[in-house]
Backbone as CSV, one residue per row, in Angstrom:
resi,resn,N_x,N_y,N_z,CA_x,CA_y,CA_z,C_x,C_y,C_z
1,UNK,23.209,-11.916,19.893,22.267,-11.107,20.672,21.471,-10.154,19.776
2,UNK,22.334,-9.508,18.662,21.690,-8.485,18.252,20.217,-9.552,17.348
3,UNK,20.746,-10.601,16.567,19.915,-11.352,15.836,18.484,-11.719,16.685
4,UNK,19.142,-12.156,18.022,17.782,-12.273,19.080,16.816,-11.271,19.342
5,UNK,17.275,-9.865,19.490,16.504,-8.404,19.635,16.075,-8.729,18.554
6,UNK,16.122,-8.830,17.059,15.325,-8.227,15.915,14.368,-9.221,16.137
7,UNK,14.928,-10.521,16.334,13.585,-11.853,15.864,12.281,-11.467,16.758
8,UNK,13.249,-11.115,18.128,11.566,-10.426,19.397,10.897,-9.048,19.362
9,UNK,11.666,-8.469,18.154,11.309,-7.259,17.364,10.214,-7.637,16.303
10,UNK,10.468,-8.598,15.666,9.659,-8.456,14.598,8.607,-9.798,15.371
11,UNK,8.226,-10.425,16.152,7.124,-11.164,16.996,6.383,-10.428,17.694
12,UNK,7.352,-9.451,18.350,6.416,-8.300,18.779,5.601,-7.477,17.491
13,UNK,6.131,-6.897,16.770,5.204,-6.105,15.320,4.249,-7.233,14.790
14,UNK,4.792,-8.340,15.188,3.071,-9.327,14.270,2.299,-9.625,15.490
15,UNK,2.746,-9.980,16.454,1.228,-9.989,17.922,0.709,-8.299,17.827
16,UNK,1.489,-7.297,17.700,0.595,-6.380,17.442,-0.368,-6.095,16.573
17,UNK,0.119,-6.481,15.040,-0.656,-6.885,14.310,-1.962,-7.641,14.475
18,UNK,-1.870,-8.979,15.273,-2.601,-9.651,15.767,-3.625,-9.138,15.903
19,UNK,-3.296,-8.192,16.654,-4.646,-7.986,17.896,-4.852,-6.825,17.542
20,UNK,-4.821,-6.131,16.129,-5.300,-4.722,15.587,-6.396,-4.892,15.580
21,UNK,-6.875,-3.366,15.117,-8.289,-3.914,14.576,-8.681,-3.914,13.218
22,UNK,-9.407,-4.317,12.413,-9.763,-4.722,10.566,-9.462,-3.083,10.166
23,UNK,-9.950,-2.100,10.950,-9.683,-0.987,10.147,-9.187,0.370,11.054
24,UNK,-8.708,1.246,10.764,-8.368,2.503,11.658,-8.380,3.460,10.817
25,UNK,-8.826,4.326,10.462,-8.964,5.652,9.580,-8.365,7.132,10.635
26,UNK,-7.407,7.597,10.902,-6.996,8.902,11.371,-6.697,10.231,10.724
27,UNK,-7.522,11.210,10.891,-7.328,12.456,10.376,-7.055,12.679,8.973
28,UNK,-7.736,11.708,8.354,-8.033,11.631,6.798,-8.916,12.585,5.970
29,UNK,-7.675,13.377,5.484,-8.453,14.541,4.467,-7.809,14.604,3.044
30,UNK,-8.892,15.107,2.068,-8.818,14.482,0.745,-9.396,15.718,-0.287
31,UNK,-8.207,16.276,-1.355,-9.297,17.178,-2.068,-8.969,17.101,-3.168
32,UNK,-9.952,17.764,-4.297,-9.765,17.511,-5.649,-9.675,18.864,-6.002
33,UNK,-8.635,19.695,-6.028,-8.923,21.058,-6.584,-8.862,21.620,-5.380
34,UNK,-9.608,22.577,-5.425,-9.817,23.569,-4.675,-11.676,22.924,-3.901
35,UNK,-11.592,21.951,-4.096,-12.809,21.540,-3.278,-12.691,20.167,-2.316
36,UNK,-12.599,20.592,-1.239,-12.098,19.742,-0.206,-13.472,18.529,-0.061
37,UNK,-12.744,17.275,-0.348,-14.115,16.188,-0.265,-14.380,15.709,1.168
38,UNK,-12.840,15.431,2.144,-12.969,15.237,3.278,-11.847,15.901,4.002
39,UNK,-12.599,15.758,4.920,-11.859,16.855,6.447,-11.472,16.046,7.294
40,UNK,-10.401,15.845,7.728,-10.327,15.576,8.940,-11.187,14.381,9.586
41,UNK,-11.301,13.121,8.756,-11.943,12.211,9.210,-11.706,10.916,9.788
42,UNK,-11.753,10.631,10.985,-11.352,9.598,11.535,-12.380,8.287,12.021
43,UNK,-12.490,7.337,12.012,-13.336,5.949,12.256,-12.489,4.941,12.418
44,UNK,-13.062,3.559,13.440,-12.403,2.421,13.706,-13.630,1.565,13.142
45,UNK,-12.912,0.399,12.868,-14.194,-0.638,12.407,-13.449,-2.012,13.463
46,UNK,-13.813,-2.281,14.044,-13.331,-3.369,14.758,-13.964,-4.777,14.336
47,UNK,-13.118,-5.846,14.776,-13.709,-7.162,14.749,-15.022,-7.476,14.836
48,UNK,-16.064,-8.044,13.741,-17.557,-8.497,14.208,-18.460,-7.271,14.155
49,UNK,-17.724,-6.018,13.672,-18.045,-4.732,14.204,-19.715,-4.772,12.471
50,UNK,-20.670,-4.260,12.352,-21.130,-3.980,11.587,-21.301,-3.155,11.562
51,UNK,-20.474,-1.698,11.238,-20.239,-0.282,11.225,-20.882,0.044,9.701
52,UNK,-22.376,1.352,9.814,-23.216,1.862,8.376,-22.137,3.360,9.054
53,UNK,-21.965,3.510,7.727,-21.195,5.240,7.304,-22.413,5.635,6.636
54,UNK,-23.193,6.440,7.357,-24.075,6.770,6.791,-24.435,8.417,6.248
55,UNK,-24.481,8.918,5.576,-24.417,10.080,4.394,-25.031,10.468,3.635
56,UNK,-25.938,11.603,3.133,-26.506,12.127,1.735,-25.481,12.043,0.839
57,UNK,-26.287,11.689,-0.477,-25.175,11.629,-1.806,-24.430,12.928,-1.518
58,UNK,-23.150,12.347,-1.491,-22.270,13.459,-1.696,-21.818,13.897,-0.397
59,UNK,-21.553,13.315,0.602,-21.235,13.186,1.877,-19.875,12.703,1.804
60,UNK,-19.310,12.325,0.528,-17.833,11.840,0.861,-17.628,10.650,0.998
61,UNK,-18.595,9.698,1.182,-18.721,8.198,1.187,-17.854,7.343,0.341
62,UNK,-17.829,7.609,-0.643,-17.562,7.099,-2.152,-15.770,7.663,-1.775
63,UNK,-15.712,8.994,-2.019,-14.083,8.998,-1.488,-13.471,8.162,-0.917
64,UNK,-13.855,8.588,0.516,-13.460,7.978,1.213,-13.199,6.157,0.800
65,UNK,-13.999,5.455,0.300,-13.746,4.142,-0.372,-12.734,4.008,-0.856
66,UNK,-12.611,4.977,-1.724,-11.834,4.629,-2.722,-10.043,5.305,-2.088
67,UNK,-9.792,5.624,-1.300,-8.765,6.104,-0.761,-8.262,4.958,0.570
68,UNK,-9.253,4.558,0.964,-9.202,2.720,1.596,-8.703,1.611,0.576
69,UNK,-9.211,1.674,-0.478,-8.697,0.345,-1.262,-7.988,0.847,-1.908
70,UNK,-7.211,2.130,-1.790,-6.127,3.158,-2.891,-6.191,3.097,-4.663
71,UNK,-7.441,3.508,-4.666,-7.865,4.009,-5.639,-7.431,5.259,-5.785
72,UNK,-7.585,5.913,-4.996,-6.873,7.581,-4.455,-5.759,6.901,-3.627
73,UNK,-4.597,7.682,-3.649,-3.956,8.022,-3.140,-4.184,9.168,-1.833
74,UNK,-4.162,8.644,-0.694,-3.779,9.908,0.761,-2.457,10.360,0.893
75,UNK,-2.440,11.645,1.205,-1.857,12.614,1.693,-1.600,12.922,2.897
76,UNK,-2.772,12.851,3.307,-2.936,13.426,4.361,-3.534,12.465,5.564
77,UNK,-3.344,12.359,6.518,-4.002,11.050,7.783,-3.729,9.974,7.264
78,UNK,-4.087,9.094,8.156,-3.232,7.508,7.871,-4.795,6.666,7.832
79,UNK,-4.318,5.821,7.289,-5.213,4.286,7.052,-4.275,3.024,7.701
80,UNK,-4.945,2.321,8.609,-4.348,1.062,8.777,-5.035,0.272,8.639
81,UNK,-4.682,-0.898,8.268,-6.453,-2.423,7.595,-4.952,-3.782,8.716
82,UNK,-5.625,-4.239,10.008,-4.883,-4.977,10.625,-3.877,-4.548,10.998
83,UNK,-3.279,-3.263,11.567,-1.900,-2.533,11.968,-1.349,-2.281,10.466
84,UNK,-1.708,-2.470,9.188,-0.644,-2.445,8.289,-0.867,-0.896,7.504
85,UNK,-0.097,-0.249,7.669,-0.336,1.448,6.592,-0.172,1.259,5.698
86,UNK,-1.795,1.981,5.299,-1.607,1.500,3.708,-0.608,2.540,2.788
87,UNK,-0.101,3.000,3.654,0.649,3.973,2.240,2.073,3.131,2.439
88,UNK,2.232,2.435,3.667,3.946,1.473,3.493,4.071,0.265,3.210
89,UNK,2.404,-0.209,3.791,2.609,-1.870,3.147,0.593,-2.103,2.565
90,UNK,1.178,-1.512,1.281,-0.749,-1.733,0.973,-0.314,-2.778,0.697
91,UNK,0.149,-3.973,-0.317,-0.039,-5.405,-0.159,-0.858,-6.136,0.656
92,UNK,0.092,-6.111,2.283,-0.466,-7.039,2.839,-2.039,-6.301,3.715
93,UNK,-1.862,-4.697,3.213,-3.806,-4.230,3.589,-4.558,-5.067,2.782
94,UNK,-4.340,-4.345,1.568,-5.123,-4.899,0.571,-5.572,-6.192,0.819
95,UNK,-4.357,-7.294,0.824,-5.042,-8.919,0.727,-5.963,-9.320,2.177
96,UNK,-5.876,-8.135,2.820,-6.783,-8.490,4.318,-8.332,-8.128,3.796
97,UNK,-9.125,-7.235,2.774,-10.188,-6.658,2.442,-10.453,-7.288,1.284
98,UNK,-12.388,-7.027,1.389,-13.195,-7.135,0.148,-13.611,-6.416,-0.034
99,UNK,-14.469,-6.029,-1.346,-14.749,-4.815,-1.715,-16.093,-5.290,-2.265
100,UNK,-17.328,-4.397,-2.091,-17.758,-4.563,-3.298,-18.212,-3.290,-3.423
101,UNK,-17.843,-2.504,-4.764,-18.289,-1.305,-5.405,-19.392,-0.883,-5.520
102,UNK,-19.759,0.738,-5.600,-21.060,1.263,-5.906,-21.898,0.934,-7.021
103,UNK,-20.639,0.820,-7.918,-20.907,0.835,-9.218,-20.307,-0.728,-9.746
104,UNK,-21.800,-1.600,-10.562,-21.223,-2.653,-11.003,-20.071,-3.264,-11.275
105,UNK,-19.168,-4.291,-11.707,-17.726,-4.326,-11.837,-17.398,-5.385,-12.422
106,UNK,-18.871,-6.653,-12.969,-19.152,-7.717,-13.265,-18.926,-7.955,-14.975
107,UNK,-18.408,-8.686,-15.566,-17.934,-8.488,-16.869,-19.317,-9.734,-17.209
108,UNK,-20.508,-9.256,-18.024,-21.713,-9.532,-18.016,-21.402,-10.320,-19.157
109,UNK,-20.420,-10.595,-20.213,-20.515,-11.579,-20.756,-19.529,-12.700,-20.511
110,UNK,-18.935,-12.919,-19.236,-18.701,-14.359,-18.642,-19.457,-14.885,-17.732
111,UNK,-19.278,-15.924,-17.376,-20.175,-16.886,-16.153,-20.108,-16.313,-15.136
112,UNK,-20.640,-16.671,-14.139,-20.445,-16.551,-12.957,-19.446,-17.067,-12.275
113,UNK,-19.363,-18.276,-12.603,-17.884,-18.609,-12.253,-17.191,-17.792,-13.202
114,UNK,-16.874,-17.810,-13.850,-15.601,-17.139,-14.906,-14.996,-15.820,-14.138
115,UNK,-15.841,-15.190,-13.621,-15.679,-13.694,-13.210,-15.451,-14.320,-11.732
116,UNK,-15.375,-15.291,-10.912,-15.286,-15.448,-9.522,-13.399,-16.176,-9.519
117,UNK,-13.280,-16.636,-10.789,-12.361,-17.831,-11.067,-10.882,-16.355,-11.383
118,UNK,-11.636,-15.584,-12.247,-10.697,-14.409,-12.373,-10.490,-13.501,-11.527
119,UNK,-11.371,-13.364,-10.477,-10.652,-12.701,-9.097,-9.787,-13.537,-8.588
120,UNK,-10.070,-14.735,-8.017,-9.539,-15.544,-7.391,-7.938,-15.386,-7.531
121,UNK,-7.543,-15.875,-9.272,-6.458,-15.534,-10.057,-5.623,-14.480,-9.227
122,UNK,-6.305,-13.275,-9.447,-5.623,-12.332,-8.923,-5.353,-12.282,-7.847
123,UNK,-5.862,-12.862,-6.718,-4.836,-12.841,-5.483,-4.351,-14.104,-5.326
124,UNK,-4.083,-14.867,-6.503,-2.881,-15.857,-6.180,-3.505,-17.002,-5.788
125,UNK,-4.890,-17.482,-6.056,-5.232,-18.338,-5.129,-4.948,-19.656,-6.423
126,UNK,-4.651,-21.229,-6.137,-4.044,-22.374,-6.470,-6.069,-22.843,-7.224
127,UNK,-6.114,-23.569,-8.317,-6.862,-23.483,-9.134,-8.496,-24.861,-8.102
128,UNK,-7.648,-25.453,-7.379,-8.594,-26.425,-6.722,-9.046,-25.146,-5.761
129,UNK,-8.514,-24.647,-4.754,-8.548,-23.847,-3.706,-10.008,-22.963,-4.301
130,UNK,-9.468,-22.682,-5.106,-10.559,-21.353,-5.762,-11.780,-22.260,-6.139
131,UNK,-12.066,-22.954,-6.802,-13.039,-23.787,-7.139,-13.618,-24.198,-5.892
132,UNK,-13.415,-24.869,-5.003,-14.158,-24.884,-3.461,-14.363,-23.610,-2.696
133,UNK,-13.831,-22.506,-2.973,-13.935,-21.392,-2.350,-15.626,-20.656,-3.114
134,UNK,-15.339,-21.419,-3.978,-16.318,-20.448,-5.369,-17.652,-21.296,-4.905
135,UNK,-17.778,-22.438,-5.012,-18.426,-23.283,-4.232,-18.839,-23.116,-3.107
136,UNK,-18.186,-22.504,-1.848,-19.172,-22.191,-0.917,-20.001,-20.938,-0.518
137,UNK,-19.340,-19.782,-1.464,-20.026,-18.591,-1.249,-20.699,-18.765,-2.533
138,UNK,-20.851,-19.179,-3.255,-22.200,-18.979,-4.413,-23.086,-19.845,-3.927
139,UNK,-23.373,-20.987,-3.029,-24.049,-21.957,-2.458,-24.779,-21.266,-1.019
140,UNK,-23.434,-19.824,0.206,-24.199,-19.245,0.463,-25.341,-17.909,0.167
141,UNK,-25.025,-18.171,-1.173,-25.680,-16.868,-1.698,-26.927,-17.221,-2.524
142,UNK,-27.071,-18.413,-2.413,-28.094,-19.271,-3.396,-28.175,-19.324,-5.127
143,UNK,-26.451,-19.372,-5.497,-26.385,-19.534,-6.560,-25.508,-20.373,-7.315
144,UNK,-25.197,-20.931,-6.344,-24.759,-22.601,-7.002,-25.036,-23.179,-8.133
145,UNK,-26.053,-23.294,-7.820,-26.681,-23.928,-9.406,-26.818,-23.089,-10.741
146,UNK,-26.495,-22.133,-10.219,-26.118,-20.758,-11.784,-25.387,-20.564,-12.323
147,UNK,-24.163,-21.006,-11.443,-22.474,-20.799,-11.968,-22.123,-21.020,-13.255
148,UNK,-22.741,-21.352,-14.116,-22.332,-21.582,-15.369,-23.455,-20.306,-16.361
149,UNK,-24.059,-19.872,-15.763,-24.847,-19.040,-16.396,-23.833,-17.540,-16.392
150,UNK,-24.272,-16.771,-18.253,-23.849,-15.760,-18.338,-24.373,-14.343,-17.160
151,UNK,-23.799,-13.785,-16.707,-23.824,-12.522,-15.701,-25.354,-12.097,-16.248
152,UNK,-25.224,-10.971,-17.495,-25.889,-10.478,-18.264,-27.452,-11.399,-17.681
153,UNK,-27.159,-12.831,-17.674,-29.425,-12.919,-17.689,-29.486,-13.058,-16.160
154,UNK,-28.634,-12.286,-15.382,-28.828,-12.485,-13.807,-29.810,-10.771,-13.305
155,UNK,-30.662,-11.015,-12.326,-31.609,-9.763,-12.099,-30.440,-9.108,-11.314
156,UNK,-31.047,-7.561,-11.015,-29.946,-6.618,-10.102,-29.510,-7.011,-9.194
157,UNK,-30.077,-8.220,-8.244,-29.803,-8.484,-7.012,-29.330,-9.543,-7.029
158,UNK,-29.287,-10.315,-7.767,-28.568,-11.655,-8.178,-26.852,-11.379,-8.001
159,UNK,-27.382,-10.116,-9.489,-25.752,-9.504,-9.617,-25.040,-9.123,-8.544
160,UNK,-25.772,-8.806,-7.262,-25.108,-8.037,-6.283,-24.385,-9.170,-5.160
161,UNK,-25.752,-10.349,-5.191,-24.843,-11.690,-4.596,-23.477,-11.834,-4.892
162,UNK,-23.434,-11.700,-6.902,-22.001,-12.302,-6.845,-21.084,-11.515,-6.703
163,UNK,-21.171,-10.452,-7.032,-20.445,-9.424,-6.241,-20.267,-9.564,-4.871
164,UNK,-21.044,-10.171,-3.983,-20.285,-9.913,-2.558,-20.114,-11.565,-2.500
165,UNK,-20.179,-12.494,-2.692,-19.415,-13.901,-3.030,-18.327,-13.561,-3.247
166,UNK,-17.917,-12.988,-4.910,-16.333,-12.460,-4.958,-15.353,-11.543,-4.066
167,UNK,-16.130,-11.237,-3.285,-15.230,-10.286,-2.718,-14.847,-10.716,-1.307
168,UNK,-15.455,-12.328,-0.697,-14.999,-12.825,0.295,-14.296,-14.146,-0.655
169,UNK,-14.246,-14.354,-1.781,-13.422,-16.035,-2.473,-12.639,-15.831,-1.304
170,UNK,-11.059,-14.950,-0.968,-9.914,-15.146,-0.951,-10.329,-15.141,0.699
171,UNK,-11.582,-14.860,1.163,-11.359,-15.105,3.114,-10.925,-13.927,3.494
172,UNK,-11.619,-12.468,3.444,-10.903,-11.312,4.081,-11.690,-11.193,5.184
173,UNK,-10.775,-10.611,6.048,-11.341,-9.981,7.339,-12.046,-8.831,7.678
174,UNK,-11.848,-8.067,6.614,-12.334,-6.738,6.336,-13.256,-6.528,5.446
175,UNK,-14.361,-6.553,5.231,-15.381,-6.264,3.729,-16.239,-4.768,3.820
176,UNK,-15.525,-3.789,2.703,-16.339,-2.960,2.698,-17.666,-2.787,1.500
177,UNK,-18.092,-1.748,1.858,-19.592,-1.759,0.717,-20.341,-0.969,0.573
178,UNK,-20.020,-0.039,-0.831,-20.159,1.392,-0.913,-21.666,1.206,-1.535
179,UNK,-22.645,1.668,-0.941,-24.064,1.487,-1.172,-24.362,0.644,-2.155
180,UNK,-24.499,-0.890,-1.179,-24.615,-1.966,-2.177,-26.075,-2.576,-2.591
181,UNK,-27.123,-1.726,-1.529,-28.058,-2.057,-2.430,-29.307,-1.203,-3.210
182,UNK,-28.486,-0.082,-3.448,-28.948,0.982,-4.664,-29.736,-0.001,-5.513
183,UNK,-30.757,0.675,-5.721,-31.879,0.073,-7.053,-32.224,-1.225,-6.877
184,UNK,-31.894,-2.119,-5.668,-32.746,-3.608,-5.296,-34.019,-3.264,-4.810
185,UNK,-34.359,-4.023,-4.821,-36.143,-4.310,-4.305,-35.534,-4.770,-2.562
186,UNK,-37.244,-4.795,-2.281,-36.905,-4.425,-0.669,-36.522,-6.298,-0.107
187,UNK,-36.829,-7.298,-0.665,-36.320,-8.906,-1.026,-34.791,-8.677,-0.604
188,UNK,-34.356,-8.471,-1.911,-32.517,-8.509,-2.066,-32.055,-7.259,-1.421
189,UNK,-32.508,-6.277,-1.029,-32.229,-5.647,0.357,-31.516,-6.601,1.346
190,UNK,-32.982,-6.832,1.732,-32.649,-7.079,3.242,-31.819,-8.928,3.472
191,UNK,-32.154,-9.613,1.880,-31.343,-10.508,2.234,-29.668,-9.979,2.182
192,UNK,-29.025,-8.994,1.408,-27.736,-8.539,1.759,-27.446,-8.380,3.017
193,UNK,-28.733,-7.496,3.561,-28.631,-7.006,4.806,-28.100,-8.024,5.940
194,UNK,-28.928,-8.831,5.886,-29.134,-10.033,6.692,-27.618,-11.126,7.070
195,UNK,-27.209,-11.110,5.522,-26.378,-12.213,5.039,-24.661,-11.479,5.515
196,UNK,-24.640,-10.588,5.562,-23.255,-9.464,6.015,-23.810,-9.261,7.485
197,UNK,-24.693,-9.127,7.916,-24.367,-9.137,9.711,-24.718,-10.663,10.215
198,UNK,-25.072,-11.725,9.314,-24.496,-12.825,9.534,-23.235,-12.872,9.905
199,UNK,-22.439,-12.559,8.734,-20.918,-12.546,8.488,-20.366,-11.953,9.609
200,UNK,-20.891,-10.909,10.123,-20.109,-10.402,11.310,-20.245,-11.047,12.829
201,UNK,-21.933,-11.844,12.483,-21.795,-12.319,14.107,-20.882,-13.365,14.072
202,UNK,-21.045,-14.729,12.890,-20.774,-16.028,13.107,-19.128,-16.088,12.954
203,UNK,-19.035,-14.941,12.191,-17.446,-15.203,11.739,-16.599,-14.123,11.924
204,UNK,-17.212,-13.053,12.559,-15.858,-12.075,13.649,-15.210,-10.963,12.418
205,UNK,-16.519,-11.031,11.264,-16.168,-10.515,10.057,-16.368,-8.954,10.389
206,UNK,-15.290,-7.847,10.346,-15.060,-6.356,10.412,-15.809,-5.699,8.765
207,UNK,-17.227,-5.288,9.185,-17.928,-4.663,8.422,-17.816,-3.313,8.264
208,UNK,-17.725,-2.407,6.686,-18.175,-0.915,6.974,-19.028,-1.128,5.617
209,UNK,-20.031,-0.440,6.294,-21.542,-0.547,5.145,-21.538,0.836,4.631
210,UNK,-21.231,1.351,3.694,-21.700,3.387,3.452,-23.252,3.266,3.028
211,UNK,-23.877,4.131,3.135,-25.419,4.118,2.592,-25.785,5.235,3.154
212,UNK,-26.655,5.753,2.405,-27.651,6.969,2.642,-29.166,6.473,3.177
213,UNK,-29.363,5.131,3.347,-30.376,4.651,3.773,-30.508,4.447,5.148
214,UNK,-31.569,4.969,5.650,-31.087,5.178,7.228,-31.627,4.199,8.248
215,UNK,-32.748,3.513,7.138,-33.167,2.154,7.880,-32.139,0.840,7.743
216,UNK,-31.155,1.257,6.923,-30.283,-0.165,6.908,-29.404,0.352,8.166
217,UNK,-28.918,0.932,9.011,-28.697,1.461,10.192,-29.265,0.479,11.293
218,UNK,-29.598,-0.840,11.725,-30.574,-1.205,12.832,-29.516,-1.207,14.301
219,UNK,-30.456,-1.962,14.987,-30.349,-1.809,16.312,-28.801,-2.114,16.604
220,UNK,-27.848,-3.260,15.898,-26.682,-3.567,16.008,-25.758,-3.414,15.376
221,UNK,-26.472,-2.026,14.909,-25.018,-1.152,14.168,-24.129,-0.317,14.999
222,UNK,-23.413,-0.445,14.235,-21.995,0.919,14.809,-22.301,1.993,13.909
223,UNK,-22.823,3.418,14.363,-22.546,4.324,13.190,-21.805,4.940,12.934
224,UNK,-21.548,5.290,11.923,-20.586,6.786,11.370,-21.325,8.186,10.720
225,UNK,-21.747,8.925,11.262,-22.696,9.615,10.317,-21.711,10.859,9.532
226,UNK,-21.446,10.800,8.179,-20.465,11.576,7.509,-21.546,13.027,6.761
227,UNK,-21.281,13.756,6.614,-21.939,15.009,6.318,-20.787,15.945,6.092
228,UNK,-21.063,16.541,4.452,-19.646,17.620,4.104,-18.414,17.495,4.744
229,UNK,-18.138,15.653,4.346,-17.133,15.542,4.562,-16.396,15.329,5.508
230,UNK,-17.118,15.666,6.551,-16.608,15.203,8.368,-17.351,14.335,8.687
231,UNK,-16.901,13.828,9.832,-17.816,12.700,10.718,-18.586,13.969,11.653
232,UNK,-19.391,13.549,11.817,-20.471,14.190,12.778,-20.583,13.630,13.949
233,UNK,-20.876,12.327,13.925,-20.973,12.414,15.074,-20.948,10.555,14.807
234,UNK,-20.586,9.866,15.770,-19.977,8.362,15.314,-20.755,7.435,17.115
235,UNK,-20.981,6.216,16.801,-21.238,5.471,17.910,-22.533,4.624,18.260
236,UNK,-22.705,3.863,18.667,-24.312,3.222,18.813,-25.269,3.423,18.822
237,UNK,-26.519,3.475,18.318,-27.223,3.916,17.634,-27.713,4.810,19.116
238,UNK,-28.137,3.864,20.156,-28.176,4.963,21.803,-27.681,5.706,21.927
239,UNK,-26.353,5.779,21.569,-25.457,6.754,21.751,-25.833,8.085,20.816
240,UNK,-26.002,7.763,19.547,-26.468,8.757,18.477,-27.809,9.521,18.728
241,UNK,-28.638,8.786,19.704,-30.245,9.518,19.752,-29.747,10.329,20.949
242,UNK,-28.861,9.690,21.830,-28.498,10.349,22.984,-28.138,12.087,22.921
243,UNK,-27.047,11.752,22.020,-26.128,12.849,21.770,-27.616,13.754,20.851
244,UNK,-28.326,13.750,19.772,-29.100,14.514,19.177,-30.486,14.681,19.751
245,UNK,-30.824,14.103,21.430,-31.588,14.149,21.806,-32.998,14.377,21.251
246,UNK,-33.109,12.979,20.287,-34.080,12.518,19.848,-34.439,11.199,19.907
247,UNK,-35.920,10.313,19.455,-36.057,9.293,19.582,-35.814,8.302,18.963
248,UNK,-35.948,8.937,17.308,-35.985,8.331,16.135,-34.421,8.585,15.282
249,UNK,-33.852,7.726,14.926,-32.859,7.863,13.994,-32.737,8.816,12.867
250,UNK,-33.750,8.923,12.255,-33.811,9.437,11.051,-34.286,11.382,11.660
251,UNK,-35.012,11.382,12.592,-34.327,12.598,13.248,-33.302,12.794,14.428
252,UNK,-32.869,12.065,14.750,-31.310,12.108,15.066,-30.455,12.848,14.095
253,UNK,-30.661,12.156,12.840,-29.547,12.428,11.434,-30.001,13.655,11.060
254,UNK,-31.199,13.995,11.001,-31.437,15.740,10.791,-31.147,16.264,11.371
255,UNK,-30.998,16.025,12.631,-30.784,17.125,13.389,-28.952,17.656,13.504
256,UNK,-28.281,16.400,13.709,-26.954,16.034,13.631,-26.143,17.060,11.954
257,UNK,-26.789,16.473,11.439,-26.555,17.095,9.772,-26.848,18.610,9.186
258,UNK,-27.984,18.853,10.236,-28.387,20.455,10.639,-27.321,21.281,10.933
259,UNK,-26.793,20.418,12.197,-26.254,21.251,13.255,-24.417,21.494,12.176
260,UNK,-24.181,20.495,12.094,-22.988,20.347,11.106,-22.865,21.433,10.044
261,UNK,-24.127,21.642,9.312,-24.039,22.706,8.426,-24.231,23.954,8.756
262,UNK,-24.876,24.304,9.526,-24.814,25.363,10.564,-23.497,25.997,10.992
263,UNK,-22.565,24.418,11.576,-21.580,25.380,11.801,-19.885,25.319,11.041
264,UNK,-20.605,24.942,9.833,-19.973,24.855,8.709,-20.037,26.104,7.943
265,UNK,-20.485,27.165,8.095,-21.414,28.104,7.527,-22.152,27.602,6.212
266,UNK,-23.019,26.003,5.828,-23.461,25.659,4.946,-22.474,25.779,3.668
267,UNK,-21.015,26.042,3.886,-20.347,25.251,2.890,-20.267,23.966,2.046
268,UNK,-20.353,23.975,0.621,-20.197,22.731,0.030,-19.185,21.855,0.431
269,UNK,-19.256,20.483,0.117,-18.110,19.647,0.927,-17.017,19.546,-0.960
């Protein structure tokens, strides 16, 4: 009997699992010193969800990233990626997410494959597996036929394809993306743009986009608007003009970001 309770113990903890959602962020606060980066910040990213965290440099964006894929270590509030806490079982968080960084991460004197073949590696993936995996996201990224070319003669936005190719090889459910298209032209913009809320309609893929760009924000986003470190104010973009009783987004976010510092007494974050 007792063996029977645990087995419907632990079926129950994975249907819960199941039916989590890609991300849960609760009462997550984070400081370096005596200068608090985040407060008290909480967000869900759900299934299919294409959630922009959107922020002025220095809004905490970048933290916050890096305390999701435990780069930082939390203290304080919990992270779950699929029901799993990342401070008890980052493993199986981790292998649920992709990443792709603010900051390049591409080792510019191997191939394109070479650098897709050496992620792969690292989460264990079997050497055929990875090679067809590598194969269909460089083919959707329109770079198939490059794979043998060094990183280094690829343009900024090229580079940024394979960067987000690598960061779905292994099939995650979760892909985050700490302002991924800094310094592209308005082309490789909007094909990122395009190609990740693909990902979320066709394939149920749990997006969080950070950016300070307030037009990558469109009509079928989820927002997060982060400012010194708190969320301000979070929810559909209707919802966001609603609440700042304005028309336009981009004064929505002034006004929202106003009001925040205001009653922040204009403290640094």
């Amino acid at each position: 009997m007792a063996r029977e309770r645990v087995a419907a113990a632990c079926g129950a903890a994975n249907e819960a699992r199941a039916e989590a959602p890609p991300l849960v962020v609760e009462g997550l606060s984070h400081a370096f010193g005596a200068r608090q980066a985040l407060s008290d910040v909480s967000l869900r990213v759900g299934a299919g969800d294409f959630t922009v965290l959107l922020g002025l440099n220095g809004a905490g964006k970048t933290t916050l990233f890096a305390l999701i894929t435990r780069l930082y270590h939390s203290r304080n509030g919990a992270i779950r990626v699929f029901g799993h806490d990342l401070q008890k079982d980052a493993q199986a968080a981790l292998r649920r997410m992709g990443v792709v960084f603010q900051q390049a991460t591409l080792d510019l004197d191997l191939t394109i494959e070479q650098n897709l073949f050496y992620h792969a590696a690292l989460h264990g993936m079997p050497h055929g597996e990875a090679r067809r995996r590598i194969g269909e996201e460089l083919a959707r990224v329109g770079l198939d036929a490059r794979r043998r070319e060094r990183v280094r003669l690829l343009s900024g936005g090229q580079r940024r394809r394979v960067e987000l190719a690598r960061a779905l090889i292994h099939n995650p459910s979760l892909l985050l993306l700490d302002e991924p298209t800094v310094g592209l032209d308005m082309a490789s913009r909007q094909f990122l743009l395009d190609h990740v809320r693909g990902l979320c309609a066709n394939q149920g893929l749990g997006v969080l986009w950070a950016t300070h760009l307030i037009d990558e924000a469109g009509p079928d986003a989820r927002i997060v608007i982060l400012h010194q470190g708190r969320v301000r104010a979070a929810g559909t973009r209707d919802e966001i003009l609603a609440r700042a009783g304005e028309t336009t987004l981009k004064a929505a976010f002034d006004r929202i970001i106003a009001d925040g510092a205001a009653t922040a007494g204009g403290n640094p974050s």
